[in-house]
C-alpha positions in Angstrom: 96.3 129.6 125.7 95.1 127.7 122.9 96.5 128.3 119.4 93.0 127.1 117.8 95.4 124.4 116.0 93.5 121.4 114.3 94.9 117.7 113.8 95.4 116.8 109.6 92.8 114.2 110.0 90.4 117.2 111.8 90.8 118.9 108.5 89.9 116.0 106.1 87.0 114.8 104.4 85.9 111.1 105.6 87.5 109.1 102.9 90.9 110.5 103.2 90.9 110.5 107.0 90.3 106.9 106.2 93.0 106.7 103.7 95.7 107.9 106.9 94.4 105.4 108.6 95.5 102.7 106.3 98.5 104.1 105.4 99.4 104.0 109.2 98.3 100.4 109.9 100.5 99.2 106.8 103.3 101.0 108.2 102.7 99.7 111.6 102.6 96.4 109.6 106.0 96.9 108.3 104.5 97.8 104.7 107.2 100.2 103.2 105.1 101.7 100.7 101.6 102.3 102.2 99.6 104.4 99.4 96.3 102.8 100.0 97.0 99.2 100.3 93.9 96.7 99.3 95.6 93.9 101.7 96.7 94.4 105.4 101.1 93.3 104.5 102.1 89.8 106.2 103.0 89.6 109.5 106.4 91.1 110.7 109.1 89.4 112.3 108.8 89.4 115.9 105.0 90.6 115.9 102.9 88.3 117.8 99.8 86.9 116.1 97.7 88.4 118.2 99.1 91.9 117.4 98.8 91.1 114.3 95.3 89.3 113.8 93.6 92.3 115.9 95.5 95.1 113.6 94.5 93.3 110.5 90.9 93.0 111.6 91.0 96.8 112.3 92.9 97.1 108.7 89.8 95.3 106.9 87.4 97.3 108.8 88.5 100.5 107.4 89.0 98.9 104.1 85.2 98.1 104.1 84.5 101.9 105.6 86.8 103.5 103.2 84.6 101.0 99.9 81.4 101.8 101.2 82.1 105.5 102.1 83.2 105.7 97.8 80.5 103.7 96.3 77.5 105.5 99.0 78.9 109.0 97.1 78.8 107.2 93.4 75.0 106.3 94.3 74.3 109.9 95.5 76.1 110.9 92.2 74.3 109.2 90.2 70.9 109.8 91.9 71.6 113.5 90.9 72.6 113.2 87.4 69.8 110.2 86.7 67.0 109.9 89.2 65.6 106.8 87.0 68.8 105.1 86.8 67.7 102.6 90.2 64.5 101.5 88.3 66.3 100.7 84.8 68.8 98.9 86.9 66.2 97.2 88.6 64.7 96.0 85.6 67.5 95.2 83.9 68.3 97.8 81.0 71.4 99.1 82.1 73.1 95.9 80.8 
């Protein structure tokens, strides 16, 4: 019988499932503190490069999600507070 129980992630928005997921690839990398980390943590002893390099790759990649994910939600932030902020930015009078 199923207890209609949901995983964390299941439960999150987007960004913050994304945030888990980088706080469990720096642990995996041996990173003791992992609140958000901008950099995938050196290698570990005894990790092989190839562990690593692939982990890292998939580290960056959700770096790059987890950026473009926050600045997409600034633009649709600002398109509904200033609808004519892309033009003056456009022509240059936003400084």
């Amino acid at each position: 019988m199923c207890a209609g129980l949901a995983y964390l992630t299941q439960q999150c928005e987007p960004i913050a499932r994304l945030d888990v997921k980088l706080g469990r690839l720096a642990r995996r990398l041996g990173e003791p503190d992992p609140d958000t980390p901008r950099e995938p943590p050196p290698k570990p002893p005894r990790m092989h490069w190839r562990t690593y390099d692939r982990l890292a790759d998939v580290f960056g990649d959700a770096r790059h999600a987890r950026t473009a994910y926050y600045l997409d939600g600034k633009t649709r932030l600002l398109d509904w507070y200033d609808p004519t902020w892309r033009e003056r930015h456009d022509a240059g009078e936003d400084g």
